[in-house]
C-alpha positions as CSV (number, residue, x, y, z in Angstrom):
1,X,-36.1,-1.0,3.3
2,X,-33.0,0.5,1.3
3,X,-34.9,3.2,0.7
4,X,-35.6,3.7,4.4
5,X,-32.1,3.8,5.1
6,X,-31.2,6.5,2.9
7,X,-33.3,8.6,4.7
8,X,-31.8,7.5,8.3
9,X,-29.9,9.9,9.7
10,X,-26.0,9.1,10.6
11,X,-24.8,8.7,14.2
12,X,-22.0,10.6,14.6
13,X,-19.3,10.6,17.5
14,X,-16.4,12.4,18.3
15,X,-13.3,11.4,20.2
16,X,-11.0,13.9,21.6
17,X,-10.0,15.3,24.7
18,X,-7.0,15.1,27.2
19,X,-4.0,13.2,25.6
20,X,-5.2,13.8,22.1
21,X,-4.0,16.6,19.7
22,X,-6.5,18.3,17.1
23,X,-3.6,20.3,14.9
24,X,-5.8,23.2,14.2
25,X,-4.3,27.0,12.9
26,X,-5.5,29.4,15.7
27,X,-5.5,32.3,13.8
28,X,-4.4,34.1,9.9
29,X,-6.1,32.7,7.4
30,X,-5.7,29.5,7.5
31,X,-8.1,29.4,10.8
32,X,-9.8,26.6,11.6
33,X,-7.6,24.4,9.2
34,X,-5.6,21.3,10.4
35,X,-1.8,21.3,10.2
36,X,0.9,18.9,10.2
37,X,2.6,18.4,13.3
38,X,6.2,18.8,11.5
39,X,5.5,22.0,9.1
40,X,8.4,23.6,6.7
41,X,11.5,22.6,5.2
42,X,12.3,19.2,5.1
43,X,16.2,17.6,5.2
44,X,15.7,13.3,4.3
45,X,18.4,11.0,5.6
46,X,18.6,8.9,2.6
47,X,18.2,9.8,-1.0
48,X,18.8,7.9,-4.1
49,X,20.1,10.2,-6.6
50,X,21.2,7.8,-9.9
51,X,19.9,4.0,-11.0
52,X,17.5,4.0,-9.0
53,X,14.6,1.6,-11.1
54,X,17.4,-1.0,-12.1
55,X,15.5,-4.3,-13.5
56,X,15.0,-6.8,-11.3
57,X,14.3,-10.9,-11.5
58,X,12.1,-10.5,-8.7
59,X,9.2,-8.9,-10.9
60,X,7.6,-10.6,-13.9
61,X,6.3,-7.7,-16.3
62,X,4.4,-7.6,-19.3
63,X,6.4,-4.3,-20.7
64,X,8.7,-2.5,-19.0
65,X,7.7,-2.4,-15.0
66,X,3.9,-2.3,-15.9
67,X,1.6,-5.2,-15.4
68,X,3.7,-6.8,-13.0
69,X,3.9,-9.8,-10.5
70,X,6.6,-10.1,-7.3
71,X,7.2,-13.8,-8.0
72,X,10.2,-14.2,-5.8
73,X,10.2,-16.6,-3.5
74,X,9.8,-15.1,0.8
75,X,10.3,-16.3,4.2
76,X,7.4,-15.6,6.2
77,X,8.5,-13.9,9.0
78,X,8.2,-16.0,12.5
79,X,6.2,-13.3,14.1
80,X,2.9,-15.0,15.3
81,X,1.1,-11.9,16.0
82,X,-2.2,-13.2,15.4
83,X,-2.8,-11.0,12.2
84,X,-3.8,-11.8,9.0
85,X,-3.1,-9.2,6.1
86,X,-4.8,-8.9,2.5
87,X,-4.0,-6.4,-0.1
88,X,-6.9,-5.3,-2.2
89,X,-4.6,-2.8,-4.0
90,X,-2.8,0.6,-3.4
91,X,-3.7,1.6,-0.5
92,X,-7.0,-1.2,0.6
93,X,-6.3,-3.3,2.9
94,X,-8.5,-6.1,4.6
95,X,-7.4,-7.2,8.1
96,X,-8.2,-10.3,10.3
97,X,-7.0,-9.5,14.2
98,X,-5.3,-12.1,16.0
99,X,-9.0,-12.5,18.1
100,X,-11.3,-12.8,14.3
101,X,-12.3,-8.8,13.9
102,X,-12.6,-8.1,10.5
103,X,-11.2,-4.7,9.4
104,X,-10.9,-2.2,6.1
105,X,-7.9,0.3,5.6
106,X,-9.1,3.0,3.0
107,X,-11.2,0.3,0.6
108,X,-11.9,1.7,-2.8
109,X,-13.5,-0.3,-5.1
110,X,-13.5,1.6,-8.7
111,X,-11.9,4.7,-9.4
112,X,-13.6,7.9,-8.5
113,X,-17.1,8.9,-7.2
114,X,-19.6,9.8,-10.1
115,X,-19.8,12.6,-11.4
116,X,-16.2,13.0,-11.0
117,X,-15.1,9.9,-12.2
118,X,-16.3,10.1,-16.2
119,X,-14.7,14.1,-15.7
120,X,-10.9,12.7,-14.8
121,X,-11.1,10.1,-17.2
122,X,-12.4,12.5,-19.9
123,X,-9.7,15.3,-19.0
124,X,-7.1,12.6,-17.9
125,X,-7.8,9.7,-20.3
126,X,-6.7,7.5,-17.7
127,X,-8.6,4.7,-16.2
128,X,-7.7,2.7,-13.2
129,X,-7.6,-0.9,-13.2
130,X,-9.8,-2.4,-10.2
131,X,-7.7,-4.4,-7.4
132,X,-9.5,-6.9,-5.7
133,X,-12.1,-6.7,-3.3
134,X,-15.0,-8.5,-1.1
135,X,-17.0,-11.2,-1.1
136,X,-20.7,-11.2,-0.4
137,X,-20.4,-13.0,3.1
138,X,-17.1,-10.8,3.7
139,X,-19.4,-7.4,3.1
140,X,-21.8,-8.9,5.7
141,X,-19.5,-9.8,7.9
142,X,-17.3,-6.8,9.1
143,X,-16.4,-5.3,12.0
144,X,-15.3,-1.7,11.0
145,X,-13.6,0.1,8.4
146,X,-10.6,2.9,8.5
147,X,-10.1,5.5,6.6
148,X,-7.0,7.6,6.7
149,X,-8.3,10.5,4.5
150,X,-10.7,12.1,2.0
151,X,-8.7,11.8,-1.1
152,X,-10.6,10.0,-4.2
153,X,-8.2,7.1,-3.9
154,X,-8.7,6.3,-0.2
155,X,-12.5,7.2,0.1
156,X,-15.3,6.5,-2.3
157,X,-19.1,7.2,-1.1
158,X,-19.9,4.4,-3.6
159,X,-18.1,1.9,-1.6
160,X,-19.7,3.1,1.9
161,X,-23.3,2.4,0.5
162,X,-22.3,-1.3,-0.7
163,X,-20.4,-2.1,2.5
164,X,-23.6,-0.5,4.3
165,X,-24.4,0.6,7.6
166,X,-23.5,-2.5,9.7
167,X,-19.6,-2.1,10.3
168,X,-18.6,1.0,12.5
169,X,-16.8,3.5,10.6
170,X,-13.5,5.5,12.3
171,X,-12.5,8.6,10.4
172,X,-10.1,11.1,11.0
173,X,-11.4,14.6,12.5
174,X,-14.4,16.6,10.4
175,X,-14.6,13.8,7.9
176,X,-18.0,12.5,8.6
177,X,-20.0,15.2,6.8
178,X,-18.9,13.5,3.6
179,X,-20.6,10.3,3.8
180,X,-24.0,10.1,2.0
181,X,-27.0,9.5,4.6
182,X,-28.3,6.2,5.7
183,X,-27.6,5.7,9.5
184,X,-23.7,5.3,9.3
185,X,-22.2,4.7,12.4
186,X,-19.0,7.0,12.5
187,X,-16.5,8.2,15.0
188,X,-14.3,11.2,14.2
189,X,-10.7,10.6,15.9
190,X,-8.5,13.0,17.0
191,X,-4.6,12.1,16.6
192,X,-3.8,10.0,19.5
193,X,-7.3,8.9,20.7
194,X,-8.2,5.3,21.1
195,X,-11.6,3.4,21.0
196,X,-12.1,-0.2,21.4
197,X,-14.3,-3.0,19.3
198,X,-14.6,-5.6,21.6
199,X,-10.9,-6.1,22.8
200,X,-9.2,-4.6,19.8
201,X,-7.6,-1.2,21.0
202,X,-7.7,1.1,17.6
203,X,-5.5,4.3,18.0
204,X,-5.7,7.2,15.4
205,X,-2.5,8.7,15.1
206,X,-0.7,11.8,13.4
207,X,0.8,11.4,9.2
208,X,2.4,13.9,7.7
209,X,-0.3,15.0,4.7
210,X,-3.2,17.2,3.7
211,X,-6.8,17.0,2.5
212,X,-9.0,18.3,0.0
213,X,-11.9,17.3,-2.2
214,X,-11.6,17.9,-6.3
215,X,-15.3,19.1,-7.5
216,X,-13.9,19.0,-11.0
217,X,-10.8,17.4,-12.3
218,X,-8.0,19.1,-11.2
219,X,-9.5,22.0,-9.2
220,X,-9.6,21.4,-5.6
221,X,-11.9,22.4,-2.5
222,X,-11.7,22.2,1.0
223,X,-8.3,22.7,1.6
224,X,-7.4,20.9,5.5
225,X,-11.3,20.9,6.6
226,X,-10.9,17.4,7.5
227,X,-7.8,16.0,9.5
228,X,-5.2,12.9,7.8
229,X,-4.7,9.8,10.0
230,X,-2.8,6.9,10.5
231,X,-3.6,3.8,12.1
232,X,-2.9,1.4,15.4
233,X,-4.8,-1.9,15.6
234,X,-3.4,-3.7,19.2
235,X,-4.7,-6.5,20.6
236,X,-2.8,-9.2,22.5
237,X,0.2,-7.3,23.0
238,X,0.4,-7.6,19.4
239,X,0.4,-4.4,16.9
240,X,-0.1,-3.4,13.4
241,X,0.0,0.1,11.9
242,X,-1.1,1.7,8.8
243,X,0.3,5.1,8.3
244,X,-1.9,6.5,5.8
245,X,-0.4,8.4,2.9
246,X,2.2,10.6,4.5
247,X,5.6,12.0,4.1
248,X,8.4,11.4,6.4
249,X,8.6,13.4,9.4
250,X,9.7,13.0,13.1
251,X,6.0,11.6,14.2
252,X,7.5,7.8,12.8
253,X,9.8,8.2,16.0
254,X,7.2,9.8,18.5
255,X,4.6,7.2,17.1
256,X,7.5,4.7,18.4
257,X,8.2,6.3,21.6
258,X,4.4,6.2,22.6
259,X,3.6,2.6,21.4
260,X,6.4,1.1,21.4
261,X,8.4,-1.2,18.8
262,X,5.9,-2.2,16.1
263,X,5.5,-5.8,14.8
264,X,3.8,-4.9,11.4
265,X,4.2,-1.6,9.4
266,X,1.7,-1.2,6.9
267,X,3.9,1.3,4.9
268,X,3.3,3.3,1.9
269,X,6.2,3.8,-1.0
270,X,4.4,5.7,-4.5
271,X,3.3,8.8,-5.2
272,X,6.4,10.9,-4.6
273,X,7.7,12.4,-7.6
274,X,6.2,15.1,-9.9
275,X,8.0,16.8,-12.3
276,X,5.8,19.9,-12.0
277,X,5.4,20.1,-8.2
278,X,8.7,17.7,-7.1
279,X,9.2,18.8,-3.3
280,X,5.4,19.2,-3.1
281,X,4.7,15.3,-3.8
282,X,7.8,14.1,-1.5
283,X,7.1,16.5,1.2
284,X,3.6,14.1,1.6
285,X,4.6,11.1,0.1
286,X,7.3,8.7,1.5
287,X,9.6,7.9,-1.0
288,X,10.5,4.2,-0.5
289,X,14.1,5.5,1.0
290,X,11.7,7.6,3.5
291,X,9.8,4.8,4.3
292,X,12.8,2.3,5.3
293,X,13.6,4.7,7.3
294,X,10.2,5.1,9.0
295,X,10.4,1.5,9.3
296,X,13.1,1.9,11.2
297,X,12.1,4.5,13.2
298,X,9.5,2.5,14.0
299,X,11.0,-0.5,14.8
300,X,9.2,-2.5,12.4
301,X,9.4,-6.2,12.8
302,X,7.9,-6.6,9.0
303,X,7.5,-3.8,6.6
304,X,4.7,-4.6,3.5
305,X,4.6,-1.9,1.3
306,X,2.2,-0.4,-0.7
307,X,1.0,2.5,-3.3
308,X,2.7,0.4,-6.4
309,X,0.6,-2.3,-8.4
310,X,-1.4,-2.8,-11.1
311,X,-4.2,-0.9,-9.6
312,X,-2.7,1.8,-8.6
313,X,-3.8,5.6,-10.0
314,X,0.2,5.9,-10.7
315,X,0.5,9.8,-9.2
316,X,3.5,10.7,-9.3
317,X,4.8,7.4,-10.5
318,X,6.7,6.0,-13.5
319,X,5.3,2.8,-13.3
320,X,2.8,0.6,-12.3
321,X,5.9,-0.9,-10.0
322,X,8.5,1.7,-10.3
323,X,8.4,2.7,-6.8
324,X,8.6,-1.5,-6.0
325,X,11.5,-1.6,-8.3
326,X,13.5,1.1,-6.3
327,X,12.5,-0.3,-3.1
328,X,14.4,-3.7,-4.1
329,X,17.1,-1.4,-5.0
330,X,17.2,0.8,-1.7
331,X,16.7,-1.7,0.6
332,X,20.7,-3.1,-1.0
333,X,22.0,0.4,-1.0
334,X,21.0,1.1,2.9
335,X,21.9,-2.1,4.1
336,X,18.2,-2.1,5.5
337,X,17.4,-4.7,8.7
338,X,13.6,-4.6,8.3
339,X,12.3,-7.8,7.4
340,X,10.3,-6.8,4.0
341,X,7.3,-9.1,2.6
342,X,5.3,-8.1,-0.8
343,X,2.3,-8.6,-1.9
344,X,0.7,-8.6,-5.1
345,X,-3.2,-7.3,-4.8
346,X,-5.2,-10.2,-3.7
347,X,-2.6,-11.8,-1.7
348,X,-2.9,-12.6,2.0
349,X,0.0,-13.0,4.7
350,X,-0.6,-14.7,8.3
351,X,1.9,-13.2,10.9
């Protein structure tokens, strides 16, 4: 019977059209490549230029910010969206909608696909710690699962054979040809379209990024084939975004003036500093200055962020919590009105 499946082909759907946008270069040679909505220069509102990883009593650490728990105590917010919110680790998330769907944001169980994962940790020696992940009768049980992009740390071929063919799959545009074969149910979104499970409206919408696929460590292919999405569940009246790895740009504020004010923001704060490439990583990775402020663009009623943890890859980052550690920090310095709630991987919210 698994053997069968292998061999079945996947059904493949694509939703675009009128209202949506599909950022493709018309012509040089970059045709045929998908772009950001918000290309060149970028100017930040905030910055933090000194002290910005002070310690903080908030965080119990093994060594110095690594292997750390937020052990603070936090006020749920009074929100009653419906929601329930689970962190499996950097960016995995497993959602319960106010109406009992069952959703996946960018799940990734182990580290890397094979063959690629014994090259990075060969050339790399570094080794991701698992976060946590499903049950049994939560694998048979879902509804659909999300991913933003093709990057090894959002999307693992692996995982899509063990969470198997039953879920639907929503992808951003040109990703589907990446799955492996065994009658996967996938819809390719353009930025801006909407399907529905059931009652759940599920809107793909623009982030500020880029894709490509490494073949070997270090040396990349596919350069902005496939398209970068964030997220939109609503249902009820009630909304929750995911904005995918990004960097900040004005589609926070359009994504507001389409939608709306947004209960809970979903909001990513690693992965923004290199000290070969420092403009590059920032320019598609929210710093967590960047991403209060996309809160606020937003309208956030509860920002959880993620990216930091112990199962995190750490690109670009001091730390296992070093980008947690300047968040607490920022969030003083700006005077910041978003309501914040951490997790630490395995830990579930109700809103």
């Amino acid at each position: 019977m698994l053997l069968s499946a292998c061999h079945t082909p996947n059904q493949i759907e694509v939703i675009a059209g009128e209202d949506t946008i599909t950022p493709l270069h018309q012509d040089g040679e970059r045709k045929g490549r998908f772009h950001n909505l918000y290309p060149g220069k970028k100017t930040y509102p905030t910055t933090c230029e000194a002290d910005c990883y002070p310690t903080s009593p908030k965080l119990q650490c093994e060594q110095d910010s690594e292997n750390c728990q937020y052990i603070a105590e936090q006020e749920t917010p009074k929100l009653n969206t419906g929601y329930t919110v689970r962190w499996l680790g950097h960016a995995g998330f497993m959602i319960r909608t106010p109406n009992g769907q069952k959703m996946l944001f960018d799940p990734v169980k182990e580290q890397f696909d094979s063959p690629v994962d014994l090259a990075f940790r060969l050339a790399s020696g570094f080794y991701r710690q698992p976060g946590d992940w499903l049950t049994q009768s939560e694998l048979e049980n879902l509804d659909a699962v999300m991913y933003s992009h093709i990057h090894y740390d959002h999307f693992n071929k692996a995982d899509i054979e063990e969470l198997g063919n039953k879920p639907r799959y929503l992808t951003p545009l040109g990703m589907a040809d990446n799955f492996p074969t065994g009658g996967f149910n996938i819809s390719e979104m353009a930025w801006y379209a909407k399907t529905n499970i059931s009652d759940l409206a599920i809107h793909a919408l623009p982030a500020h990024h880029f894709s490509s696929r490494v073949m070997v460590p270090f040396i990349y292919e596919d350069n902005d084939k496939d398209l970068w999405n964030g997220w939109l569940l609503e249902q009820n009246g009630k909304t929750l975004f995911f904005a995918g790895d990004t960097g900040y740009s004005k589609h926070f504020k359009d994504i507001q003036q389409k939608y709306g004010d947004i209960d809970i923001c979903l909001m990513p704060i690693a992965s923004y500093y290199s000290e070969e490439s420092p403009n590059w990583y920032r320019y598609v990775h929210t710093t967590p200055e960047d991403a209060l402020n996309a809160a606020n663009d937003l309208n956030c009623k509860v920002m959880i962020p993620w990216g930091f943890g112990n199962s995190t890859w750490k690109m670009g980052d001091r730390t296992s919590h070093s980008a947690l550690l300047r968040l607490l920090h920022m969030v003083d310095e700006m005077n910041s009105q978003t309501p914040l709630y951490i997790l630490n991987e395995g830990e579930s919210i109700s809103l």
